[in-house]
MIVEXMI-180218 format. One record per residue (C-alpha): residue in one letter; x, y, z. Coordinates in pm, whole numbers. Layout:
<pts>
A|X|Y|Z
...
</pts>
This chain:
<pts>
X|6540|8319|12863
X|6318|8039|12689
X|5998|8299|12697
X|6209|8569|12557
X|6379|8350|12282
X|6008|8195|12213
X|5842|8579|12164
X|6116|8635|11931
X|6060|8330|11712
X|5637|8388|11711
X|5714|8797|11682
X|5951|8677|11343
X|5678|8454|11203
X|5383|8690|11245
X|5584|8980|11091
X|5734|8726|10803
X|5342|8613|10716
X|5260|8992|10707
X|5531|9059|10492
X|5451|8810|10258
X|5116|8964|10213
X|5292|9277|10112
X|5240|9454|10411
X|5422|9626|10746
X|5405|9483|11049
X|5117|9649|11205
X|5236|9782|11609
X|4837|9745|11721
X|4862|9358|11572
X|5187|9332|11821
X|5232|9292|12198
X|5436|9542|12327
X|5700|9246|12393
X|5621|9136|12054
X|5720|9505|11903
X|6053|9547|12099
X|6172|9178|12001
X|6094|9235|11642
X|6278|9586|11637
X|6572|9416|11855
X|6578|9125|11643
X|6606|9257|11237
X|6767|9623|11367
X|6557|9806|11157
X|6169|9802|11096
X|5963|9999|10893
X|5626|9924|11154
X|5241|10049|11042
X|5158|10213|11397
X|4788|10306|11360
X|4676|10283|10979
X|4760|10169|10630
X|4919|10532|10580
X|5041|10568|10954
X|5396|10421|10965
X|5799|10463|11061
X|6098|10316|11034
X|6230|10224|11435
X|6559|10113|11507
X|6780|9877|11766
X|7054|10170|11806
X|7242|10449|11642
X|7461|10195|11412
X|7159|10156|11202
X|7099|10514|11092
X|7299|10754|10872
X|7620|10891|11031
X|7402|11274|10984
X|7167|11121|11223
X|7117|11058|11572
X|6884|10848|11766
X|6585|10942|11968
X|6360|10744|12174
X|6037|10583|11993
X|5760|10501|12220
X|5411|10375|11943
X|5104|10229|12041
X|5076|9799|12029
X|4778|9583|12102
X|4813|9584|12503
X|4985|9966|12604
X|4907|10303|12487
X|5305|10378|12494
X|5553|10142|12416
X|5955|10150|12413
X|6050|9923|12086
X|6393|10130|11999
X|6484|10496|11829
X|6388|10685|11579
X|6665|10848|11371
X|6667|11226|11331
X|6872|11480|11213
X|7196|11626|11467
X|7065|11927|11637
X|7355|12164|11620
X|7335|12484|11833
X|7449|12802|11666
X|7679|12624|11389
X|7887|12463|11634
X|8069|12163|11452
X|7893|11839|11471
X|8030|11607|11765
X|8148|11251|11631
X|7979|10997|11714
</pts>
């Protein structure tokens, strides 16, 4: 619990000092760990995931998208794994021949 709680607090403060700069937080800068605690920790992250232009916004869960939206799994590139489970993406309800959107 004292590893977990200390990746959070170092995952925070690089992703503050990039901020600062004016930038994202760059997924190939982050652990994989590092990348899932920041998205779990503020919600919501817009995250650079392979270039200055190259970039999303990932999300902790459903409560932090539109209520038109639903989530989908996000799995980006960070500095140790090729694929990487930090959260969701939200995307637009799929609705099958007009059928009235479920609530959520």
């Amino acid at each position: 619990m004292n590893k977990l709680l200390l990746v959070v607090l170092l995952t925070l403060g690089a992703a503050t000092a990039a901020e600062a700069q004016g930038r994202r937080p760059d997924s190939l800068a982050l652990s994989c760990g590092q990348a899932k605690a920041l998205v779990s920790a503020r919600g919501a992250v817009v995250m650079t995931t392979g270039g200055p232009d190259i970039y999303d916004r990932y999300v902790r869960d459903g409560g932090f998208c539109a209520t038109s939206l639903t989530t989908q799994p996000a799995y980006i590139a960070t500095r140790n794994r090729r694929q990487c489970f930090v959260g969701y993406r939200c995307v637009p309800i799929v609705v099958p021949n007009n059928a009235p959107v479920p609530p959520r």
